[in-house]
C-alpha positions in Angstrom: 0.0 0.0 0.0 1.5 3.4 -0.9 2.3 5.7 1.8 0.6 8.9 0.1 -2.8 7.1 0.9 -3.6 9.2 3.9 -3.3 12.4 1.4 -5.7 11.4 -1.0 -9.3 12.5 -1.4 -11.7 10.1 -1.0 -14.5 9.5 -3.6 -18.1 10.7 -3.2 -20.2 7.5 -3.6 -21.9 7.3 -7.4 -24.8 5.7 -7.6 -23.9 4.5 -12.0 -24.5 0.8 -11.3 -27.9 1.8 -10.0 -28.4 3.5 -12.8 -27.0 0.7 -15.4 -28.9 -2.0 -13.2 -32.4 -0.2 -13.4 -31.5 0.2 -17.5 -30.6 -3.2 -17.7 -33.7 -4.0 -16.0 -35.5 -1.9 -18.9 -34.3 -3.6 -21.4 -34.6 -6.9 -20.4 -38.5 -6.3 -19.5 -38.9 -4.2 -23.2 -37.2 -7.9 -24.8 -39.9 -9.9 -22.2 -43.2 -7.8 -23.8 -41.6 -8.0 -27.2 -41.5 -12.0 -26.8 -44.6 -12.4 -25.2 -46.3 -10.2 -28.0 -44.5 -12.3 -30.2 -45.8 -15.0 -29.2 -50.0 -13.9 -29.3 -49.1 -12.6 -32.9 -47.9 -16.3 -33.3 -50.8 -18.2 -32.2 -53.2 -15.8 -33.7 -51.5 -16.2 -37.2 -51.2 -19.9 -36.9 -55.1 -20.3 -35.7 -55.1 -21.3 -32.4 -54.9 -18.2 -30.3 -57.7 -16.0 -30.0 -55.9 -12.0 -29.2 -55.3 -10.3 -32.2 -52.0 -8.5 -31.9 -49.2 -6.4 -34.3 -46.1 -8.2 -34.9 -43.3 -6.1 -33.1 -40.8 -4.7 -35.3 -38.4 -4.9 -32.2 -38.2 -8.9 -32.7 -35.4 -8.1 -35.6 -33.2 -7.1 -33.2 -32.9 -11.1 -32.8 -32.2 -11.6 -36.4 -28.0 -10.4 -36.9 -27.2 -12.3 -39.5 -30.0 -10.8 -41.5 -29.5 -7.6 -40.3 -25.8 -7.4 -41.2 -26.6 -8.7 -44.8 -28.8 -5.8 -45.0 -25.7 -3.5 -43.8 -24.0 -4.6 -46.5 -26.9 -4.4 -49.1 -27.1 -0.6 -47.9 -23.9 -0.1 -48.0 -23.9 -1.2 -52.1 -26.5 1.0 -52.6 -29.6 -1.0 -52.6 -31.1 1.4 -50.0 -32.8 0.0 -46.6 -34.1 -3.4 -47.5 -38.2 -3.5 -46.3 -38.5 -7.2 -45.0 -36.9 -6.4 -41.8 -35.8 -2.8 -41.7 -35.8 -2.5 -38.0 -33.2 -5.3 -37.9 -30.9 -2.8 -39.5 -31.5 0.3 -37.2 -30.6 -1.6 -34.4 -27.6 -2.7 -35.5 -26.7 0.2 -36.5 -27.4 1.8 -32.8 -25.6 -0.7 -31.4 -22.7 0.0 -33.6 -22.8 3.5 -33.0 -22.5 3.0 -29.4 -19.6 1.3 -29.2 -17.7 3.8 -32.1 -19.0 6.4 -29.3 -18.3 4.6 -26.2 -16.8 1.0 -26.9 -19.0 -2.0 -25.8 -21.4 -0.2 -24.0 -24.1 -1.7 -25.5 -22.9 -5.7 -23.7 -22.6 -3.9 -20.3 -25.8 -1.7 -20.6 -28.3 -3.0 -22.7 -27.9 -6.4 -24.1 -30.5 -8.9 -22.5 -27.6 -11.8 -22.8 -25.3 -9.9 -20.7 -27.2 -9.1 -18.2 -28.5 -12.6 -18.0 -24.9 -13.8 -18.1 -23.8 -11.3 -15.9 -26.4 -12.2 -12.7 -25.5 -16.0 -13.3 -21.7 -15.4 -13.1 -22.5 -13.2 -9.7 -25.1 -16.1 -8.6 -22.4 -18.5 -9.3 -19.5 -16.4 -7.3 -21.7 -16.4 -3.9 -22.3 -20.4 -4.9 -18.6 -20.9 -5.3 -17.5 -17.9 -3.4 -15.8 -16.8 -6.2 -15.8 -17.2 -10.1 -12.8 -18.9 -11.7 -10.4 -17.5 -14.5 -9.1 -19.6 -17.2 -6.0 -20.2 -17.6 -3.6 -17.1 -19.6 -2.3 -19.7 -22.3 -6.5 -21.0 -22.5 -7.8 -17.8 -22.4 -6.3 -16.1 -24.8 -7.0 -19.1 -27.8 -10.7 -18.9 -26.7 -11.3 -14.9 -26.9 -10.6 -15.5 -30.7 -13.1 -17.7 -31.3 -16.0 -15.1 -31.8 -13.6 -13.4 -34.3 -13.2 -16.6 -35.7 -17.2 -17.0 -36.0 -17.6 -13.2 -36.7 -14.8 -13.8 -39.5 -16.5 -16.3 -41.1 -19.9 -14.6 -41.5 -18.0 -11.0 -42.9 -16.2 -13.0 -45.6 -19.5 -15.5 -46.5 -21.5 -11.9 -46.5 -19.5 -9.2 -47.5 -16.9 -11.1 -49.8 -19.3 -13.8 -51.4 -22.2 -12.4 -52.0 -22.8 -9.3 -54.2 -26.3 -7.0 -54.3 -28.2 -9.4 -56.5 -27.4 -12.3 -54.2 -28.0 -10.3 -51.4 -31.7 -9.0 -52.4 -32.8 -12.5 -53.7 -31.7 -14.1 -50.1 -33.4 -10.9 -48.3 -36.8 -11.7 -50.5 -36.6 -15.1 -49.9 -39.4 -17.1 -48.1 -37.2 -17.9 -45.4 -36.1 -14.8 -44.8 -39.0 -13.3 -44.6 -40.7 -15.5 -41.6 -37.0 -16.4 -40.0 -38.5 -14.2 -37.1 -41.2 -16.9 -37.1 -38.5 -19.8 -37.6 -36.7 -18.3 -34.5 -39.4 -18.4 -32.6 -40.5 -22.3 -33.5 -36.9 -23.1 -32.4 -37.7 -22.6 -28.5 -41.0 -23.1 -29.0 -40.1 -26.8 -30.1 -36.5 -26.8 -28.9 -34.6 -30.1 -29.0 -33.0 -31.9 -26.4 -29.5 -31.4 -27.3 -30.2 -27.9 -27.9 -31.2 -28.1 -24.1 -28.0 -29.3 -23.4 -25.8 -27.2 -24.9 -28.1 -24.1 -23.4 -27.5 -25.8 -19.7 -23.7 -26.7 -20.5 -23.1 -22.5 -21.2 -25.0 -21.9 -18.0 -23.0 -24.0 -16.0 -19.6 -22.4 -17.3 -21.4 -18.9 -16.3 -21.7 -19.7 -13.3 -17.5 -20.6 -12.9 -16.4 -18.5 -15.4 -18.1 -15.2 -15.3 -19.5 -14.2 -18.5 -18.5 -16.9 -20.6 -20.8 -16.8 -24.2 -19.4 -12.9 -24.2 -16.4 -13.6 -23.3 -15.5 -16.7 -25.6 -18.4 -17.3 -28.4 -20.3 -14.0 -28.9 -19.7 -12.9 -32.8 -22.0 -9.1 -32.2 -19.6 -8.7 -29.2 -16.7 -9.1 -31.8 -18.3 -6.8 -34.1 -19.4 -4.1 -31.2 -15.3 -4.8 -29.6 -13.9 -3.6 -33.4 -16.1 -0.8 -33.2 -14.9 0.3 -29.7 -11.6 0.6 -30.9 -12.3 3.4 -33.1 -13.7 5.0 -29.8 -12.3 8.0 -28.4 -12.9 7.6 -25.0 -10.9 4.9 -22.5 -10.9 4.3 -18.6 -7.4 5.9 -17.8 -5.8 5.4 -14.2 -3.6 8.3 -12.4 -0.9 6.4 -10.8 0.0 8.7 -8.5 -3.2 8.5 -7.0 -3.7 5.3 -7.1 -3.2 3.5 -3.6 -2.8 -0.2 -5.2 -6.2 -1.8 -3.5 -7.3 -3.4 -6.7 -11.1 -3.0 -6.2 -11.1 -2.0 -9.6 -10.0 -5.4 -10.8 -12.4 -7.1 -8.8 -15.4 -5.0 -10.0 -14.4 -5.5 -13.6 -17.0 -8.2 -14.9 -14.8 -9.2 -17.9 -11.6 -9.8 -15.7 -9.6 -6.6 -16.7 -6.8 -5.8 -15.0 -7.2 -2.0 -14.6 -5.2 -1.8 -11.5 -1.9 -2.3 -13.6 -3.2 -0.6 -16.6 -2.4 3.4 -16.9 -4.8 3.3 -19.7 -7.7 0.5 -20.6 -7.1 -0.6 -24.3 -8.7 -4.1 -23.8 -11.0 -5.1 -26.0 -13.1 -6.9 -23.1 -13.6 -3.6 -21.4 -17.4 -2.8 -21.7 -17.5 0.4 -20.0 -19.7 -0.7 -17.4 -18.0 1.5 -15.5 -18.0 -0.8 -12.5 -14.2 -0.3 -11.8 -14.8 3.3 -11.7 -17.6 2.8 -9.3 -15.9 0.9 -7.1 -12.6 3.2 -6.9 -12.0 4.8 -3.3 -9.7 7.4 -4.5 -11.4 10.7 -6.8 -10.3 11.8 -9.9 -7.7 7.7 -10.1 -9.5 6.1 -12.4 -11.8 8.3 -14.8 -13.5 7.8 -18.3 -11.8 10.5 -20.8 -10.5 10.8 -24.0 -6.6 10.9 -23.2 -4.6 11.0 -19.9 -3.9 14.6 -20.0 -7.4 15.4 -21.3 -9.6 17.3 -18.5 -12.7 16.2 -20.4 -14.3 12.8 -18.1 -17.2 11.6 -18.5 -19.4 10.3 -15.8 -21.2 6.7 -15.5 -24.7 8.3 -15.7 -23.8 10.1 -19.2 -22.7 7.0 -20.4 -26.3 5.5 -19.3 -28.0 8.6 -20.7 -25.7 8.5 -24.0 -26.4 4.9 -24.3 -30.2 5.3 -24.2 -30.3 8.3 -26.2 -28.9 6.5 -29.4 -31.3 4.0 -29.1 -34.0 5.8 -28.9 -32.9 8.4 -31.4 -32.2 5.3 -34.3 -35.0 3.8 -33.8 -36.9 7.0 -33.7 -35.7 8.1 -36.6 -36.5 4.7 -38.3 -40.5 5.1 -36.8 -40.2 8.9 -38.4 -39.0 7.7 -41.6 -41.3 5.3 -42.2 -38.5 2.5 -42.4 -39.4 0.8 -39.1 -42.0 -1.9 -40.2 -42.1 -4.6 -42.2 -43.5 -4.5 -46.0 -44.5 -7.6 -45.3 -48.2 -8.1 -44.2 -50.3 -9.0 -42.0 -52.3 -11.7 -44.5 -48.7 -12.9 -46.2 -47.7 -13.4 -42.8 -50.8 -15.3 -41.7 -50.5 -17.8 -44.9 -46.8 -18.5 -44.8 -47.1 -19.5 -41.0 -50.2 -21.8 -41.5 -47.4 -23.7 -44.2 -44.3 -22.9 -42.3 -43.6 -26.8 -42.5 -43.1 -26.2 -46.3 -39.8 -26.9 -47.8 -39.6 -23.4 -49.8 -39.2 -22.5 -45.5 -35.9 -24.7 -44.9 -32.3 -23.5 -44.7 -30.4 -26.0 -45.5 -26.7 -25.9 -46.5 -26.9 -22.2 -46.6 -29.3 -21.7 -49.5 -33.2 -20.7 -49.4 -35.4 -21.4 -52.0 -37.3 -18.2 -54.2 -40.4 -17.9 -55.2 -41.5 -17.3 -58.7 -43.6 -14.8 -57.6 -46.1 -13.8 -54.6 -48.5 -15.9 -55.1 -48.5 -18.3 -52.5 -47.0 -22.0 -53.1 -45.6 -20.9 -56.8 -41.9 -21.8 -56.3 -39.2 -22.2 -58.7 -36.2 -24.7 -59.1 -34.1 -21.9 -58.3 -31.7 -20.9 -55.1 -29.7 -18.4 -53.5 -26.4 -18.8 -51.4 -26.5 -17.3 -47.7 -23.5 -17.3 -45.5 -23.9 -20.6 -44.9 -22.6 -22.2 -47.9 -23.1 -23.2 -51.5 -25.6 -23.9 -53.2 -27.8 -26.9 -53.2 -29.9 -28.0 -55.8 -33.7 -26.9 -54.8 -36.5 -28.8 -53.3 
């Protein structure tokens, strides 16, 4: 312990893991009524549920890989694809907030952290601790959702050009794989059981494991927040070497030896600046010498505020709902057991045109493969 400590100022308490917990909280409950509204829109569609309801544009923000295929079909000037347009927004807020403020979106608003998050701190009063995997492990492991996240950039970005791209984003699959989604937990399998309760079980040991290890959008937000101008830096001299900032630091950053936080782990949760005894030691700025900081409850206010102001502009723009409707949604569900529906080997069938059950012999590659020949 330094000797200086007795000269130091201590730090006002800061009440920004309240403030993340209560947003976190929001989030998770604004995924809940999207899923249970989901679901009645489901069952009313498929004939057996009696509340008629409006799909939820929010559910795309469970649909990546078709989101990021419409990134890319923006981005070679096709203009915002209409199947699933919200999809696209939200990717792009969540993008934008980790350009502005690294993975802020993991620590602040994504459901699977949070869920992640409360297991790994269930599992460390359980254990009375959480475990750390090995250096020479851990490091082999982080690059695996690069790995995953590499292979969908090339199969998108570098195999498929606009045509390919628009006749996937048409196709009949694409258009209900909201619906497909859902029928997988609605119906799921034992072993996808399994492999669900073996990633729950590592949460609780290792905290935050799928982010940590196999999450591809936390790969994609983490190269975003390195284009972020804004990192946790630590004054030295101020620092009186208790290490509560390590401890606080859900993805196992070593701040306390770390003038400034380059990680690509860091989340800016903000937890290790929380927990920090000492004011003005560790701070959120955008260079040491900088006299700009920025406090945990901006970063919750900045957080929400692009959300809500990318999505808003989708809702203002008209770009927020599905061209899809209602009726073509309520036909393809009652023959969502058609094979024109299937994914398999990374193709999906077309459709001559839209008239329902019309299909041709032909198929379009998706980033899961080649093609196969059609059904």
């Amino acid at each position: 312990m330094k000797t200086t400590k007795h000269l130091v100022k201590r730090r006002p308490t800061d009440n920004g893991q309240q403030l993340r917990f209560w947003i976190q909280f929001a989030f998770v409950v604004l995924c809940l009524w999207i899923g249970v509204e989901f679901t009645l829109w489901y069952f009313w569609h498929e004939g057996s549920g009696s509340l008629a309801v409006s799909r939820p544009p929010g559910v795309e923000g469970f649909l990546p890989i078709s989101a990021l295929m419409s990134a890319w079909y923006f981005m070679l000037g096709g203009g915002v694809h209409p199947v699933h347009p919200a999809g696209l927004f939200i990717l792009v807020a969540f993008v934008l907030m980790s350009i502005l403020i690294k993975k802020s979106f993991c620590s602040w608003l994504c459901p699977v952290g949070t869920v992640s998050e409360n297991i790994g701190e269930f599992g460390k009063k359980l254990f009375g601790r959480n475990f750390r995997v090995w250096r020479w492990l851990d490091y082999p492991l982080r690059s695996l959702k690069y790995l995953m996240f590499g292979f969908l950039v090339y199969a998108v970005f570098f195999q498929m050009d606009r045509q390919a791209l628009e006749l996937f984003l048409d196709s009949p699959y694409n258009k209900v794989a909201d619906v497909k989604m859902f029928l997988f937990f609605k119906d799921i399998t034992r072993f996808s059981l399994i492999v669900i309760g073996i990633l729950v079980v590592l949460s609780l040991v290792i905290r935050n494991f799928w982010c940590r290890y196999l999450c591809p959008y936390g790969a994609l937000l983490a190269l975003g927040g390195l284009l972020s101008p804004f990192r946790i830096t630590r004054d030295a001299a101020n620092c009186i070497d208790c290490s509560k900032c390590a401890k606080a630091c859900p993805n196992s950053v070593a701040v306390d030896r770390l003038n400034v936080v380059m990680s690509d782990e860091c989340t800016t949760c903000m937890a290790c600046v929380d927990s920090c005894p000492v004011s003005n030691t560790l701070q959120l700025k955008p260079s040491r010498s900088s006299r700009i900081t920025i406090k945990p409850a901006l970063v919750g206010v900045a957080v929400v505020s692009i959300f809500i102001l990318v999505t808003g502009l989708a809702m203002l723009t008209g770009t927020w709902h599905s061209v899809v409707s209602e009726e073509e949604f309520s036909r393809r569900i009652k023959d969502i057991d058609n094979p024109v529906y299937q994914h398999n080997q990374g193709t999906a069938p077309q459709e001559k045109d839209v008239t329902f059950g019309d299909f041709d012999q032909q198929q379009t590659s998706s980033p899961a493969g080649d093609t196969v020949p059609a059904h």
